[in-house]
N, C-alpha and C positions, 0 to 999 in steps of 0.2 A: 504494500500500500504506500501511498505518497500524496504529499498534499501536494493538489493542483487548484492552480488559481484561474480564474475564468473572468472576463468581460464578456457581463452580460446586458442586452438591449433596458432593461426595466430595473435594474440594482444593483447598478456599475460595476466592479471589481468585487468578487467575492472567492472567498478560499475554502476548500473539502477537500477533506479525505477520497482519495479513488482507488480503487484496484486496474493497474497498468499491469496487461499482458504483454510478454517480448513478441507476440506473432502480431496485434496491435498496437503499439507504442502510440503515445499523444505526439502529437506534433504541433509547436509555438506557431500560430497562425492560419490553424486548421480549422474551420467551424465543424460544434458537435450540437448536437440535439441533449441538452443539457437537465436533470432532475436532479437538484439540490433539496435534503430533507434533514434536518435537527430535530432533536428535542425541543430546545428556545431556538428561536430566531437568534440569539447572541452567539450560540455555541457553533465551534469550529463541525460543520455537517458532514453531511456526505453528497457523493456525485452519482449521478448515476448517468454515464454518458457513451453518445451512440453518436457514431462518424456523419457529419451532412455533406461537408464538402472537401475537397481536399485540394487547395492553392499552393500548396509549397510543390507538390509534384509538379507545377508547372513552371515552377521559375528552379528547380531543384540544378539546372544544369549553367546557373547564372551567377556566378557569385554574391556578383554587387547588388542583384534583387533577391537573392539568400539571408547577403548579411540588413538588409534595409526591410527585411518582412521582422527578424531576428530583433533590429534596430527597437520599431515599433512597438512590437510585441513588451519590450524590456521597457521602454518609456513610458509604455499606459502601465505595467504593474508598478512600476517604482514613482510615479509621479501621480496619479489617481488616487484618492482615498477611498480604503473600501467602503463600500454600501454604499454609496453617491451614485444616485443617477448621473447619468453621463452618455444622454440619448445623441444627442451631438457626435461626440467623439466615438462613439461605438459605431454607427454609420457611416462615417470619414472611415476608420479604419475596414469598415466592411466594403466601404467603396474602391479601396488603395488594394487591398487583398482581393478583390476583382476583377483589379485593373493592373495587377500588378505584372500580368506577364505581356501587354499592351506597348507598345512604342512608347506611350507616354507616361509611362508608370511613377518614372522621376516624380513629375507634376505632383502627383497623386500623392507622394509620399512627401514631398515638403509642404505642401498643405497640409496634412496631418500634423507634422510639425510647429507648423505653423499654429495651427489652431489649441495645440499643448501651451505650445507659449503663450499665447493669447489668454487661455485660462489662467494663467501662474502671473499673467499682469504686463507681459514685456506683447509692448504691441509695434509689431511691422507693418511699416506703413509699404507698401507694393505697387501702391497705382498710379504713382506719378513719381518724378526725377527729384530729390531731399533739396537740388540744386538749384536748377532751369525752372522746376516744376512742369516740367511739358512729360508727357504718357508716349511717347516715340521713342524709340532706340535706349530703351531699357537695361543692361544689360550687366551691371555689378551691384553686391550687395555691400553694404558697411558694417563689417562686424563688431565696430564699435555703436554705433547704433541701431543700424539691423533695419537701414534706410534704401530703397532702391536707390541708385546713380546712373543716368544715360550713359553712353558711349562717349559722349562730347564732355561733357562734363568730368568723367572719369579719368582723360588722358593722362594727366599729371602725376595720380594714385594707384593708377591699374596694380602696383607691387602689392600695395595693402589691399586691394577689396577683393573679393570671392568673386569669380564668374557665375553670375544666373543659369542656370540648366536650362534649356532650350526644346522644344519638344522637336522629336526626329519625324522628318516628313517621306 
């Protein structure tokens, strides 16, 4: 047996006891059809859980959407408080996890991101230039502020700012 922790759509983060078979192993970012039951609602429960979908098999041969399914998975348990709704963020990550083996997956997953921070208080601003203020030619982010910067506006700093991820066409 092994405690396994779950986001769930209706009682955010919650942890039980399960019984894990080696011919079915769990897998971080897999949806299961989930039956949590205690004594008290307080008390660490149990799982009772049946495979729904299985997303890692499909980016399983990708590293960088291996470790970025992995990434997620490790951010919602360590940064969510248990038993908080957290309808939001459960649907982001259920949208990122089936969009994840997608050209645009990147997107999907800094949004996710994005939206973690945003709960925790630090808000990126994305829709326009921190500089110019003009929404054209987008294209570094400022890791001290966590401001988009255009192209023009960035020439001077490009060493300090993060390249924006780009969706592949």
């Amino acid at each position: 047996k092994s405690i396994v922790t779950m986001l769930t759509a209706e009682h955010g983060v919650y942890a039980g006891v399960s019984k894990i078979s080696r011919k079915y192993p769990l897998h971080p970012g897999n949806e299961y059809h989930a039956t949590w039951t205690a004594r008290l609602p307080e008390h660490l429960g149990q799982w009772q859980l049946e495979s729904r979908e299985d997303h890692l098999s499909r980016v399983f041969h990708d590293q960088m959407r291996l470790l970025s399914v992995a990434s997620a998975c490790s951010l919602i348990k360590t940064f969510l408080p248990e038993r908080n709704k957290s309808h939001h963020i459960f649907h982001k990550l259920q949208m990122f996890l089936q969009q994840c083996h997608n050209p645009q997956w990147l997107l999907h997953y800094v949004d996710l991101e994005g939206i973690l921070l945003r709960d925790y208080g630090y808000v990126l601003n994305w829709s326009r230039c921190a500089v110019t203020q003009t929404t054209n030619g987008l294209a570094y982010v400022s890791p001290q502020t966590g401001n988009v910067v255009c192209k023009q506006a960035a020439q001077n700093y490009i060493d300090k700012l993060i390249p924006l991820p780009h969706s592949e066409d």
